[in-house]
N, C-alpha and C positions, 0 to 999 in steps of 0.2 A: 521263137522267143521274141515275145514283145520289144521295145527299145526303153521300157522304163525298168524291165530287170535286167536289162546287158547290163556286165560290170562295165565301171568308167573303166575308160582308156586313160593312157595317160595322158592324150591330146587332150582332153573334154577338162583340164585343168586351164584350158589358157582357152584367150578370147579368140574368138575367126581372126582376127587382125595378127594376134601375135601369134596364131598358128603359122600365116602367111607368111611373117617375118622369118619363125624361127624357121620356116622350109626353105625359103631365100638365104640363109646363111648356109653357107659353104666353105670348106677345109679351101678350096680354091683364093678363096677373098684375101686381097693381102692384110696382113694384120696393120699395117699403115693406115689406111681407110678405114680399118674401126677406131684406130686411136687416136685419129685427126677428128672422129663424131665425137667422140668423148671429150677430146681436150676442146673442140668449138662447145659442146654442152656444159664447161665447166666455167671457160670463158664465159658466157654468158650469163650464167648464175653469176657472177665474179662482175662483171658489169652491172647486174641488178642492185647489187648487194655494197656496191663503189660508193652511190651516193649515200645510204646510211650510214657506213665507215669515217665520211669526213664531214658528215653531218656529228658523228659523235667524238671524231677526234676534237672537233671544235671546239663541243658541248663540254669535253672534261677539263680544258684550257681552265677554266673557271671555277674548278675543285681547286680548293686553298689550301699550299701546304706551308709549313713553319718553317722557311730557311733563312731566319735572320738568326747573326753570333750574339748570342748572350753578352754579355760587358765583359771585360776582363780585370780582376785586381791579381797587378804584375806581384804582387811580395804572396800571392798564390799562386803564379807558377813554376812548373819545375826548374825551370831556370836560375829561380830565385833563392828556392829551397836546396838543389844537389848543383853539385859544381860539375856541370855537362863541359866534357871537352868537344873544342870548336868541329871537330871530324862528325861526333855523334848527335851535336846539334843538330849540322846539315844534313846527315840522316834522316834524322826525323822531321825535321823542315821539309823535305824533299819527299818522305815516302810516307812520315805518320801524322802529322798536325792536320792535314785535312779531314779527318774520321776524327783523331783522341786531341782535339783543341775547341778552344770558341773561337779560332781566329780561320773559321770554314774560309777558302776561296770558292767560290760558289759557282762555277762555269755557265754557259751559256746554256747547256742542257737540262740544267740543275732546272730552267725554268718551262720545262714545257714537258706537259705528262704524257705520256705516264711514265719518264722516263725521274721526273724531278720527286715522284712517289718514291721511286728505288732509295736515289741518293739520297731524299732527304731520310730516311727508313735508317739508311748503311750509317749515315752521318751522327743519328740522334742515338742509336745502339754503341756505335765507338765509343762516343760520349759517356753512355752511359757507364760501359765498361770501362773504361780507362780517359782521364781527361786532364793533359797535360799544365791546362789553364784553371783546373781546379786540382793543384797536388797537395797544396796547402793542406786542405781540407782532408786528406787521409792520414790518420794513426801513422806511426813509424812503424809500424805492425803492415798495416795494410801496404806502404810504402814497397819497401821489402818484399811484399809480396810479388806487385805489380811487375818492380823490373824482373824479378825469377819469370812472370808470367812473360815480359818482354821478349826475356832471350829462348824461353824457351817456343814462343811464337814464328819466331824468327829464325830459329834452327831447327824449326818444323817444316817451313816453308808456310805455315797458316797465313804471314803477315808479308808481306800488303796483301791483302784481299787481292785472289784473282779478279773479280769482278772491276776494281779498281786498276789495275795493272794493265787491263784490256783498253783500257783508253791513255792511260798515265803511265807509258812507258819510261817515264824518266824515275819512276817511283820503283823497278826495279833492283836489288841489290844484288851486288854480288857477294862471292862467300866472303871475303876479307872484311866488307861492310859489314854483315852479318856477325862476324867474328868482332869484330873492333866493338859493337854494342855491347854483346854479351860479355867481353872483358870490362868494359864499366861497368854492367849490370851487375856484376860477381866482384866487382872492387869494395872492398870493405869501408864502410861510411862512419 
């Protein structure tokens, strides 16, 4: 039988090199030695790949995002309109005016992306959804609504955003805290 009708072998799939290789590999070989080839071959992609990383960290620095607060008119915020007591202020001073206000404190992270993407993102969405600096401006319909959606945020656990929590541990509450909103939020106005 000629060698153009032999059936392929399953060698004749791979090159003379990586036949050599693959008969040099052996059940003997510690498996340390092949995983120290691998982790210096991923190293080294990993070092190629370094300088266009902070070539492009640099480059998004200068993608502009909107974190400045809007103005505030005080006779439209909640403060002004519902008679917050001094316990539930602090609450929300503490855990929700940074999302549902225009009075952002805007941290040092807030400006360097892609992390000032997220917040400003998390930030303009509170807003949108709920915004203490603009209460004025919602129906006694809508009002009413809001704090139901408050407390029932809050006795979710939905409210503070994990996301928020993970750096702003002071913005955690506990149940009584949680509990004290939803008794104004359910106090008849």
């Amino acid at each position: 039988m000629n060698d153009a009708c032999k059936p392929p072998s399953v060698w004749s799939r791979f090159s003379r090199r990586t036949q050599r290789d693959l008969r040099g590999l052996s059940v003997e070989k510690p498996l340390t030695q092949r995983a120290r080839t691998t982790a210096a071959e991923i190293a080294a992609g990993f070092a190629k790949c370094l300088p266009l990383a902070c070539v492009l960290l640099v480059g998004i620095q200068f993608v502009p995002v909107d974190n400045r607060n809007p103005p505030i008119q005080s006779a439209n915020t909640i403060y002004s309109i519902e008679a917050v007591p001094r316990n539930v202020r602090a609450i929300f001073d503490s855990s929700c005016s940074n999302c549902h206000s225009n009075q952002t404190r805007w941290p040092w992270y807030s400006h360097v992306a892609p992390f000032s993407w997220i917040v400003v993102h998390d930030v303009h969405r509170g807003r949108s959804l709920m915004n203490f600096s603009e209460w004025g401006s919602y129906s006694p319909k809508k009002r009413d609504q809001k704090l139901e959606d408050i407390c029932d945020q809050l006795m979710n656990g939905d409210m503070p955003d994990g996301k928020y929590l993970l750096i702003h541990r002071h913005a955690r509450l506990s149940q009584e805290q949680r509990e004290a909103v939803c008794q104004w939020t359910q106090a008849p106005r």
